[in-house]
C-alpha positions as CSV (number, residue, x, y, z in Angstrom):
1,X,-18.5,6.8,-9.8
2,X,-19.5,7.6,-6.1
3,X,-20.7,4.2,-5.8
4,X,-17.4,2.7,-6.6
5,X,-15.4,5.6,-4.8
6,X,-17.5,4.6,-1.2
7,X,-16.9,0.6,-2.0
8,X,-13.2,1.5,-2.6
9,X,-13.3,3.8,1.0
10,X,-14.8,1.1,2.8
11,X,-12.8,-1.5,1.8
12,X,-14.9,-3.6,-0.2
13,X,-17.1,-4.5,-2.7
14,X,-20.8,-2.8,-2.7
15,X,-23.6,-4.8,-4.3
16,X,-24.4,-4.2,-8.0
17,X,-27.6,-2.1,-8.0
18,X,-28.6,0.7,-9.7
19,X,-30.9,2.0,-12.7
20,X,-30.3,1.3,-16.7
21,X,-32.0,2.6,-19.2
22,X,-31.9,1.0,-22.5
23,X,-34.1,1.6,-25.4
24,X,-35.0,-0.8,-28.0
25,X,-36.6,-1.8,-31.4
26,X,-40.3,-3.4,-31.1
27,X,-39.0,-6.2,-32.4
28,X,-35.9,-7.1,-30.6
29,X,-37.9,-5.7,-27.3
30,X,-40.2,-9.0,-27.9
31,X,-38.2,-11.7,-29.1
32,X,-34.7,-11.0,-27.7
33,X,-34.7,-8.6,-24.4
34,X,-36.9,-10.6,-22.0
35,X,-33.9,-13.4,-22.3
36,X,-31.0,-10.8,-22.1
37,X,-32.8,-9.5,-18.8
38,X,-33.7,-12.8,-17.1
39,X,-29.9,-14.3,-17.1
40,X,-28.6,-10.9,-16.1
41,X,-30.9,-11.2,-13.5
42,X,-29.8,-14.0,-12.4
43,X,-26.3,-12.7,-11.6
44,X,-27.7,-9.1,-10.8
45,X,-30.7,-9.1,-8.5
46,X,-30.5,-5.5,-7.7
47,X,-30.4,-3.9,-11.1
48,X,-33.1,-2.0,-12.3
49,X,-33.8,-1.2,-15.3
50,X,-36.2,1.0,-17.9
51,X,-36.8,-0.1,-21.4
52,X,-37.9,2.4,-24.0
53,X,-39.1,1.4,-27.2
54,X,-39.2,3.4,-30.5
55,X,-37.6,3.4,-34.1
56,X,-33.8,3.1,-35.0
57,X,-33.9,6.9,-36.0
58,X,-35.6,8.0,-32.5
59,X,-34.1,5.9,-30.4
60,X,-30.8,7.3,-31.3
61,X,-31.3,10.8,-30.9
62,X,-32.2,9.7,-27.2
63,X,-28.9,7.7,-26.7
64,X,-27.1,11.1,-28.3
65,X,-29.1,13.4,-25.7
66,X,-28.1,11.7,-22.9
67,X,-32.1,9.8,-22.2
68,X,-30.7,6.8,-22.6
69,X,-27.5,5.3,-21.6
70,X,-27.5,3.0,-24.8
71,X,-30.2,0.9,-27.3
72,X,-30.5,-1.8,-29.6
73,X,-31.0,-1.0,-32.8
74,X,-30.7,-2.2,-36.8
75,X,-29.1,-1.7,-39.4
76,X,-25.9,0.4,-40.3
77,X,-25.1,3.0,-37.7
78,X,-22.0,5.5,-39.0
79,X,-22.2,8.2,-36.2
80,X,-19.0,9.0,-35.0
81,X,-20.3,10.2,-31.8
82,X,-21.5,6.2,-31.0
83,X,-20.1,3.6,-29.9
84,X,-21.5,0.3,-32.0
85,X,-21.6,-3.2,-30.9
86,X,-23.1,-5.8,-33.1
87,X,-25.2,-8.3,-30.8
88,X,-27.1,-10.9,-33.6
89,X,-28.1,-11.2,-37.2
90,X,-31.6,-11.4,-37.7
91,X,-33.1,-13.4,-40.9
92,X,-36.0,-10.9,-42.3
93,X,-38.8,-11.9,-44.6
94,X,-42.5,-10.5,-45.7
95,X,-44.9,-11.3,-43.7
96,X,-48.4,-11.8,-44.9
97,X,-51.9,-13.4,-44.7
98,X,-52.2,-17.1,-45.2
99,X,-54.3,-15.9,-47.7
100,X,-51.6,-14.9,-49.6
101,X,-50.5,-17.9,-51.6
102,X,-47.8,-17.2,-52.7
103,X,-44.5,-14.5,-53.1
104,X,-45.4,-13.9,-56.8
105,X,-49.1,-13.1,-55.6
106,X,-47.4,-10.3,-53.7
107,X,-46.3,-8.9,-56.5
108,X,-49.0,-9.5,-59.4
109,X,-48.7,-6.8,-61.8
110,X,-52.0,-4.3,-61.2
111,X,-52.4,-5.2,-57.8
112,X,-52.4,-2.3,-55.1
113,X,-50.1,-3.2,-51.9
114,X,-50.2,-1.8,-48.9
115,X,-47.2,-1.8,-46.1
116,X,-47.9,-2.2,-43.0
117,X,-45.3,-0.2,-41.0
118,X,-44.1,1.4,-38.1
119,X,-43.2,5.1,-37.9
120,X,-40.4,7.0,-40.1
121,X,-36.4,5.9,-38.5
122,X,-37.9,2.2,-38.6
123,X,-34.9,0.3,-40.6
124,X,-37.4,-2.6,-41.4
125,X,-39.5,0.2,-42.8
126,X,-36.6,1.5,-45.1
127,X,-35.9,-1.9,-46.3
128,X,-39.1,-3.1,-47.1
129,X,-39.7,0.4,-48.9
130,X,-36.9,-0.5,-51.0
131,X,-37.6,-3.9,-51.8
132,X,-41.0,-3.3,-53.4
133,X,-40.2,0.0,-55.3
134,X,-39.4,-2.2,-58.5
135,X,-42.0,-4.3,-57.7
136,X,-45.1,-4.5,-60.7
137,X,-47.5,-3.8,-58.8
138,X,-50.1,-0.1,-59.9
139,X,-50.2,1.3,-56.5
140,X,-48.2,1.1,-52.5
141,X,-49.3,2.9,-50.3
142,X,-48.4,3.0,-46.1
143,X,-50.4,2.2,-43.3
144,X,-48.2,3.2,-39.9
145,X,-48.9,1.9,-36.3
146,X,-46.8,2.1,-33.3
147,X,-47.5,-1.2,-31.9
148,X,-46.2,-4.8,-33.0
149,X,-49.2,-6.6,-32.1
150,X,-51.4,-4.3,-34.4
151,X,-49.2,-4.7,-37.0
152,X,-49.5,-8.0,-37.1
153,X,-53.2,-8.5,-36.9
154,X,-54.3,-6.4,-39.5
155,X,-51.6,-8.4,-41.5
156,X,-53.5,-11.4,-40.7
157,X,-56.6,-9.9,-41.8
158,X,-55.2,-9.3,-44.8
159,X,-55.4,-5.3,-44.9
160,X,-51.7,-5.2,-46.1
161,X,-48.2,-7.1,-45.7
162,X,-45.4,-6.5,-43.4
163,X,-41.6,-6.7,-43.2
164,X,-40.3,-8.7,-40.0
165,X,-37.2,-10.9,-38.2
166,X,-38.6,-14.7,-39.4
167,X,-37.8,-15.6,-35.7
168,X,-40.2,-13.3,-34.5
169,X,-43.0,-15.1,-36.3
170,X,-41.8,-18.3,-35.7
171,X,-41.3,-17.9,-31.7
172,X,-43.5,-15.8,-31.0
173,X,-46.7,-15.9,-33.0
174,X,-47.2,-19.1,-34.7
175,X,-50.5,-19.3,-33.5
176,X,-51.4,-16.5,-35.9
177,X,-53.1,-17.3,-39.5
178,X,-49.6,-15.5,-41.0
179,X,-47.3,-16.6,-43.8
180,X,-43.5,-15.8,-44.0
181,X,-42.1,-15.1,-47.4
182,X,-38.3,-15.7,-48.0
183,X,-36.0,-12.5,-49.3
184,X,-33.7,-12.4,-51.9
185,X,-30.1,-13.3,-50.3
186,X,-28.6,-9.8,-50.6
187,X,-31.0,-8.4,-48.7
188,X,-32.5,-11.3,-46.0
189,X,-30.3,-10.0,-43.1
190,X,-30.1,-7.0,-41.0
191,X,-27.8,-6.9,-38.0
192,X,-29.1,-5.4,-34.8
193,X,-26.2,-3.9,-32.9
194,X,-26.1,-1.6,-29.5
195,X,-25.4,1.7,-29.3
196,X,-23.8,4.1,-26.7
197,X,-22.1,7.1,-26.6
198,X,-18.3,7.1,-26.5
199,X,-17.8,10.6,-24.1
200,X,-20.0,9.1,-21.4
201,X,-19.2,7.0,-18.3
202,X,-20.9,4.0,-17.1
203,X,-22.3,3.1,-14.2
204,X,-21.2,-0.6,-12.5
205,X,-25.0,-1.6,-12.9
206,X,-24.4,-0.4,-16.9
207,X,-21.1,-2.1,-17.6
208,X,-21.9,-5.3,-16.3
209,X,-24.9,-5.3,-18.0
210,X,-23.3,-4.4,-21.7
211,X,-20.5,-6.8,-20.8
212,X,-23.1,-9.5,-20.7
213,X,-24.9,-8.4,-23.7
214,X,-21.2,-8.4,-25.4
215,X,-19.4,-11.4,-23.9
216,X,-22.1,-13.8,-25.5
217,X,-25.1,-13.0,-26.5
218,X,-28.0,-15.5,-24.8
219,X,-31.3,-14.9,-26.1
């Protein structure tokens, strides 16, 4: 506001500069962020920013404190407080081993399956949690770890199976010895939307940025 109150005072336009600070979902902070940042910053040179990453659950509670002045999350957000955006529609599937043959291997009946997750608040998490509580398999348990790459290596070596955006795999680490198995069609898709909160102001450097995020997406 005292930016735009000394461009108005001296007549004229000041430079879009300034710090954001946006938080994100691992996931979304691999495959989609680096292209939302490098065509802003083609238009805005100046603008800084400071990306946080963390769970749906934590990453919130920032935004709602005031740490962050928004973040991209997933999944169905019903705070009043927030503001909500929807930005994309990711496909999901399980990702697995290439040992893993096959989706009904997954699910054998005796066999003990482990998830390969990150912390609690991760929407994925929730989602793969309920998709293999009917499943007939004697034993799940949970392996956490707050990092994307290692989840996905100890998924390749076959230590457990993971829940992910397909694209992610498919962009991103297709070098990696990992199969993707398709979801059932009620449950393949998550949406990952941004959130901000509705009582506080943005800065030029912020609006420009969420307009571009808004106006058409460009990954």
């Amino acid at each position: 506001m005292i930016d735009q109150t000394k461009a108005t005072i001296n007549g004229g336009e000041q430079p879009v500069k300034g710090l954001v600070r946006i938080g994100c979902i691992h996931t979304t902070a691999a495959l989609r962020v680096p292209g939302m940042l490098q065509h802003f910053g083609e238009t805005y040179p100046d603008v800084e920013f400071k990306l946080k990453t963390g769970t749906t659950e934590a990453l919130i509670k920032e935004v709602l404190s005031c740490q962050l002045d928004g973040a991209f999350v997933a999944g169905d957000i019903t705070d009043a407080r927030l503001s909500v955006q929807p930005i994309l529609t990711e496909k999901l599937g399980i990702i697995a081993s290439s040992l893993i043959t096959s989706y009904e291997q997954l699910q054998q009946s005796g066999r003990k399956l482990k998830l390969i997750v990150f912390s609690d608040g991760c929407s994925y998490r929730k989602l793969a949690e309920r998709l293999t509580k009917d499943w007939p398999v004697s034993k799940i348990s949970l392996i956490e770890m707050d990092t994307l790459e290692g989840i996905l290596n100890a998924v390749e070596k076959n230590v457990g199976v993971t829940l992910m955006p397909v694209a992610l795999i498919e962009k991103l680490y297709q070098y990696k010895n990992l199969k993707v198995f398709s979801l059932p069609a009620d449950i393949s898709q998550m949406t990952t939307v941004f959130v901000k909160r509705n009582d506080v102001g943005m800065s030029k450097a912020y609006t420009e940025f969420y307009r571009s995020i808004t106006d058409g997406y460009k990954a």
